[in-house]
Backbone as CSV, one residue per row, in Angstrom:
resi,resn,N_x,N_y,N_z,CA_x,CA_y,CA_z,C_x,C_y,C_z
1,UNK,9.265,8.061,4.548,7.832,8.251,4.714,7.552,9.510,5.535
2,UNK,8.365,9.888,6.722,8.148,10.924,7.348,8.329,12.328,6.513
3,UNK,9.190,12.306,5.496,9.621,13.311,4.585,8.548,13.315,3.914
4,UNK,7.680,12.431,3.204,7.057,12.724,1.575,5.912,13.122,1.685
5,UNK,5.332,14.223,1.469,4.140,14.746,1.686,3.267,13.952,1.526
6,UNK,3.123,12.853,0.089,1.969,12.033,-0.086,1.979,11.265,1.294
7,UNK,2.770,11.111,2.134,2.572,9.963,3.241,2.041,10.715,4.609
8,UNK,2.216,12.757,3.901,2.424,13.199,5.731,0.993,13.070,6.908
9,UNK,0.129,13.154,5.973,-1.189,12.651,6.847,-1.256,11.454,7.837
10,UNK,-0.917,10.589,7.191,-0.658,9.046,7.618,0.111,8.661,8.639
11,UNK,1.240,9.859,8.546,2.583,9.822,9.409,1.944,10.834,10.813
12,UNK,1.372,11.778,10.185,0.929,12.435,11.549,0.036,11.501,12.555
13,UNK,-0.651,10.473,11.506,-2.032,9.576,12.709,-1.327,8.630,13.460
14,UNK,-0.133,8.071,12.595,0.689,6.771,13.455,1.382,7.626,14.532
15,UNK,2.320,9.193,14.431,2.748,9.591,15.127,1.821,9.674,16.239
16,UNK,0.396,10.360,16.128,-0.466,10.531,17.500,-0.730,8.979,18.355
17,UNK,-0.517,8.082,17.981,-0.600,6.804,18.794,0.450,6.142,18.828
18,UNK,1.334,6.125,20.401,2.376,5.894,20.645,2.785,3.957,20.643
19,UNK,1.849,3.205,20.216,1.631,2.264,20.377,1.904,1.494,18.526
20,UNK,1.184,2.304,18.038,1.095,2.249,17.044,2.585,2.283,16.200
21,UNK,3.325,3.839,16.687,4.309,4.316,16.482,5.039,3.372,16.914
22,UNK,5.052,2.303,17.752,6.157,1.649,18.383,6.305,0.584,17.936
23,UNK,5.182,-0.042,17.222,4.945,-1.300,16.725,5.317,-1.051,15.006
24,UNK,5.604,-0.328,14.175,5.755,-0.066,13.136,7.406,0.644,12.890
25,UNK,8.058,0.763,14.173,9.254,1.217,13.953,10.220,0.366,13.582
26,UNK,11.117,0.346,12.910,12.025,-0.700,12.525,11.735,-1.967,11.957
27,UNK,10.230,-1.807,11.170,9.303,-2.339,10.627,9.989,-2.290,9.009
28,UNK,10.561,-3.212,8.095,10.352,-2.837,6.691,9.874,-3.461,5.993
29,UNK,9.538,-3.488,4.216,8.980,-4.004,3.401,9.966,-3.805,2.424
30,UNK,9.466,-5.038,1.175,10.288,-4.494,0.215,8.921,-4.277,-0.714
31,UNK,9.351,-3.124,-1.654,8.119,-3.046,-2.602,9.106,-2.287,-3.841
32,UNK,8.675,-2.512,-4.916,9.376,-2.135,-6.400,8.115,-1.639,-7.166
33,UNK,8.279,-0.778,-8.403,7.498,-0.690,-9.051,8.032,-0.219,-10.096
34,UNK,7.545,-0.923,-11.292,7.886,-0.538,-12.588,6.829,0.316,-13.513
35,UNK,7.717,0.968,-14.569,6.831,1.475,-15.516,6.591,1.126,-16.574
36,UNK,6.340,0.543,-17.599,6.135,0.019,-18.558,5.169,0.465,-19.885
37,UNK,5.554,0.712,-21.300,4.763,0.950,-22.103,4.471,0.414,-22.965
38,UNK,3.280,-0.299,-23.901,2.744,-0.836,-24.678,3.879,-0.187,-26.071
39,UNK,4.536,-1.408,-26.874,5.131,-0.710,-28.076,4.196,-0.643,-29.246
40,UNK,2.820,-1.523,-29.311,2.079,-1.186,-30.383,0.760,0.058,-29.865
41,UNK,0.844,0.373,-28.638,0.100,1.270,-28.160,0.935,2.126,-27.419
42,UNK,1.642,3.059,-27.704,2.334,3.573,-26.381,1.808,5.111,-25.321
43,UNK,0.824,4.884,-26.157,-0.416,5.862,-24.785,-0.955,4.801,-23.768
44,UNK,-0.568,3.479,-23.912,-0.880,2.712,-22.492,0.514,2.246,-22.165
45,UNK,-0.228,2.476,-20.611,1.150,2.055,-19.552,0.568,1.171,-18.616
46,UNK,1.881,0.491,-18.018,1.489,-0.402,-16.455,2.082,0.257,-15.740
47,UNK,1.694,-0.277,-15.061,2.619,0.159,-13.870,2.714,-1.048,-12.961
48,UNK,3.906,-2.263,-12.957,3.936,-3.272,-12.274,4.802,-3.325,-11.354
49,UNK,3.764,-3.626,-9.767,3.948,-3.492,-8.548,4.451,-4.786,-7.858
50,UNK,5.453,-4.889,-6.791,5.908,-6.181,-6.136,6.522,-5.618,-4.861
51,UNK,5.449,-6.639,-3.858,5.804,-6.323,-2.631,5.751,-7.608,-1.630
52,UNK,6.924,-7.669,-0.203,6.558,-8.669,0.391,6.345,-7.733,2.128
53,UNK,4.966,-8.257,1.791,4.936,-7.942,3.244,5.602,-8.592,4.801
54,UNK,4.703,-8.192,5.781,6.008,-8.363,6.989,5.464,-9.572,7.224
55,UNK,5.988,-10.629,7.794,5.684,-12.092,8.079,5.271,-12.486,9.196
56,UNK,5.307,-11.906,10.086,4.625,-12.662,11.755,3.009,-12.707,11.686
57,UNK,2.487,-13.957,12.144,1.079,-13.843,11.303,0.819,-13.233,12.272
58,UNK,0.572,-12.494,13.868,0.130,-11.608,14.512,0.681,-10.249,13.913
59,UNK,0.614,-9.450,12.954,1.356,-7.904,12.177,0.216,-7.851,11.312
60,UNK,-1.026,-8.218,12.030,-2.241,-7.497,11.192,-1.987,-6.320,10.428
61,UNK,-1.924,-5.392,12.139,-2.209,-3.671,11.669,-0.964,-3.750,10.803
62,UNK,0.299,-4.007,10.972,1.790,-4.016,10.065,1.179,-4.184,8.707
63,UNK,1.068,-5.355,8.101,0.894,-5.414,6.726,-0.223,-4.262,6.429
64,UNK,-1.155,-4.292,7.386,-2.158,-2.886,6.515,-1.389,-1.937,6.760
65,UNK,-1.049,-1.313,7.221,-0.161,-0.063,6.620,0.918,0.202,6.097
66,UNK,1.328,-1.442,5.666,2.925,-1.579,4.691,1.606,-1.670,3.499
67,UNK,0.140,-1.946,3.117,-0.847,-1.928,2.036,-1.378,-0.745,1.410
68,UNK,-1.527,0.314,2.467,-1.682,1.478,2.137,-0.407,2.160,2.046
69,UNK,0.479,2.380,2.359,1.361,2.891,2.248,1.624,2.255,0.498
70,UNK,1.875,1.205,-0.085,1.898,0.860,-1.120,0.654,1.509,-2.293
71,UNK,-0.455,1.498,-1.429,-1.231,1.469,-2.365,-1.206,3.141,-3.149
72,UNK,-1.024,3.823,-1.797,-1.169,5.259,-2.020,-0.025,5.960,-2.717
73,UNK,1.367,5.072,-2.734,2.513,5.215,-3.836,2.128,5.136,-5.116
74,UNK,1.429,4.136,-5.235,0.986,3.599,-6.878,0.247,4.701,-7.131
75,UNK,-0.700,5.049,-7.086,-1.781,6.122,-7.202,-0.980,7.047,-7.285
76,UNK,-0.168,7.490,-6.597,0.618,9.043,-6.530,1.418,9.263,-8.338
77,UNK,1.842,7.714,-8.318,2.847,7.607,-9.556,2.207,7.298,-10.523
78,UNK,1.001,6.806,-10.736,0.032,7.202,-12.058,-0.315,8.315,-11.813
79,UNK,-1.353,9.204,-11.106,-1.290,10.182,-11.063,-0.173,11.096,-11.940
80,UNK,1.033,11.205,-11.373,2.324,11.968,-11.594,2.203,11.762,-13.512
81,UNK,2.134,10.477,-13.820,2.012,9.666,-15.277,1.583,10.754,-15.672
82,UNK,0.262,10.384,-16.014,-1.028,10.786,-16.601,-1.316,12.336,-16.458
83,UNK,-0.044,12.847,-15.615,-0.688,14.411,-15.289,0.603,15.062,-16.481
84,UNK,1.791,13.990,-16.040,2.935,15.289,-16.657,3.286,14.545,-18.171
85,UNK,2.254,13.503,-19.129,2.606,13.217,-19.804,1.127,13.219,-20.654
86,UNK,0.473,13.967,-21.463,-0.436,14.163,-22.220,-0.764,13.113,-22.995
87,UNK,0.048,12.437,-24.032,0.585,11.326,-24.736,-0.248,10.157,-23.709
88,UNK,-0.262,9.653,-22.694,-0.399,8.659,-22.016,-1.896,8.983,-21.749
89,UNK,-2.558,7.741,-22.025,-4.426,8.180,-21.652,-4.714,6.714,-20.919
90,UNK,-4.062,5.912,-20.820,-4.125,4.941,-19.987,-3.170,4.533,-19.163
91,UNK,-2.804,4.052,-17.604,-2.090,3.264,-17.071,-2.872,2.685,-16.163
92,UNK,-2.492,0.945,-16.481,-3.027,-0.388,-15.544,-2.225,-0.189,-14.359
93,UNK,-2.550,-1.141,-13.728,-2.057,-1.232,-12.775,-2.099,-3.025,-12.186
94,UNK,-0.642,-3.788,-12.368,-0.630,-4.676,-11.734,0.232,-5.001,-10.213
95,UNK,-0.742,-5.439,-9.424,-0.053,-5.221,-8.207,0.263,-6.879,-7.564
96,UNK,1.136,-7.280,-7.583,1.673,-8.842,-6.986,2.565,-8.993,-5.988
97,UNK,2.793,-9.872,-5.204,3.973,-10.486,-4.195,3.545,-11.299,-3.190
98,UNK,3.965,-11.289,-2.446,3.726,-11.952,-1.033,3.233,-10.931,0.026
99,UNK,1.631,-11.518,0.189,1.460,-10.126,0.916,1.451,-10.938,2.326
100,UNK,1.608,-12.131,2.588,1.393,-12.726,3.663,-0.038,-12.705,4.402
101,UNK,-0.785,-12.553,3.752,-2.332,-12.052,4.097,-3.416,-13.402,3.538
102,UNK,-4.640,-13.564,4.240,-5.705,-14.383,3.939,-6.770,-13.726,3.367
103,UNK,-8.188,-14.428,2.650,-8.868,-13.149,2.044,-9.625,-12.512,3.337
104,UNK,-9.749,-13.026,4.856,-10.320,-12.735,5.823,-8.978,-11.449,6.695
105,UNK,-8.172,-11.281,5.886,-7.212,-10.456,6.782,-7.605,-8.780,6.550
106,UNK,-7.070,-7.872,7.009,-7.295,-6.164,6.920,-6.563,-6.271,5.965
107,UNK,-5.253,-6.135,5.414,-5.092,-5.711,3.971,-5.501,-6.655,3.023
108,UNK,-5.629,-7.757,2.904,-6.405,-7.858,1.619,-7.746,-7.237,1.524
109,UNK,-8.095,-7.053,2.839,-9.983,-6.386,2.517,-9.260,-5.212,1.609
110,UNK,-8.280,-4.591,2.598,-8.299,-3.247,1.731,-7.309,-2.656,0.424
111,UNK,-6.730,-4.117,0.419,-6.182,-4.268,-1.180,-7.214,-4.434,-2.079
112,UNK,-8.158,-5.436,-2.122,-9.269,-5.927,-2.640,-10.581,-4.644,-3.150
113,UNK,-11.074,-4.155,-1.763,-11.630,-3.385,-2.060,-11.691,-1.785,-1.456
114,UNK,-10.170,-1.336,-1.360,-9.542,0.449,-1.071,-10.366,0.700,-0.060
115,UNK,-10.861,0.188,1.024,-11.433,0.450,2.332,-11.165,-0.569,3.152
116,UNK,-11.741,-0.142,4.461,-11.622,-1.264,5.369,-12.715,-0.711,6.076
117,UNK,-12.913,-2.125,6.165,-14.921,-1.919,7.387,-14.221,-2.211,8.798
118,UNK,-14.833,-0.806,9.607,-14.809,-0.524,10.772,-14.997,-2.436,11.244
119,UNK,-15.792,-2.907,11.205,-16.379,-4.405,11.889,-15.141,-4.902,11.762
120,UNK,-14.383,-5.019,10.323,-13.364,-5.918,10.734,-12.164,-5.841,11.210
121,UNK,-12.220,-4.134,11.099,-11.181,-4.067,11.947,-10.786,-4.172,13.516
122,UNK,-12.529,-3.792,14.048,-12.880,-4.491,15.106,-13.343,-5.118,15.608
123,UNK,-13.020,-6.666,15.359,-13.214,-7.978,15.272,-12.596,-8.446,16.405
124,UNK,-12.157,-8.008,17.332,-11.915,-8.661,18.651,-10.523,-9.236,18.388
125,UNK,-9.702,-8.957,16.848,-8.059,-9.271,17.357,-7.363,-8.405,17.536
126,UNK,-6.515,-8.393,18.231,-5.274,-7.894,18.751,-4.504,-7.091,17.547
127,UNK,-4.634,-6.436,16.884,-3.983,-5.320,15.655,-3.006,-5.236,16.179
128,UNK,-2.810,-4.770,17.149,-1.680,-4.266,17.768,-0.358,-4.933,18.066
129,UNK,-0.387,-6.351,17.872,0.557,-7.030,18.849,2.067,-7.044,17.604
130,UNK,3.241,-6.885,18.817,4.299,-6.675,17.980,4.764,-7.856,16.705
């Protein structure tokens, strides 16, 4: 993540908060993603996603940025699709696993709907705790 440009923004904001940085180190996920093409259509693609997020139900902020970090892979790799392959005019996108999350948690808000509201993120819990 520190290497890949699509991540270096992201990596510079966790780097500026040493807290942040400390709580996400030695942190992993597993996530896979496949490519897949329609054989009676093969200008459509999937792209099917599987991930388990981190398990301590206090790893709020953890799973949201093991969510974006996922999410912004997928996007990069349709993107990449659809740019270096003319032929292809569609790719879905299915995204599944264990995210360890409730629909009241930060990454499903921002699996659900690609943002997160300031309110809930400051909702008076503890993001932070290891």
């Amino acid at each position: 993540m520190r290497t890949n440009p699509v991540y270096r923004q992201l990596w510079q904001l966790i780097e500026q908060t040493e807290s942040v940085h400390k709580l996400i180190k030695g942190k992993s996920t597993v996530f896979q993603l496949v490519q897949v093409q329609l054989t009676r259509h093969p200008e459509h693609h999937f792209l099917l996603a599987n991930t388990h997020l981190y398990f301590r139900p206090d790893a709020y902020f953890v799973r949201l940025l093991q969510s974006i970090v996922a999410i912004r892979h997928i996007h990069h790799i349709r993107n990449q699709i659809l740019e270096s392959n003319h032929a292809v005019k569609r790719v879905d996108i299915l995204f599944g696993g264990d995210f360890n999350s409730t629909p009241d948690s930060l990454s499903f808000d921002y699996l659900a709907n690609g943002r997160i509201d300031a309110e809930n993120l400051l909702n008076g819990k503890n993001i932070f705790c290891p």
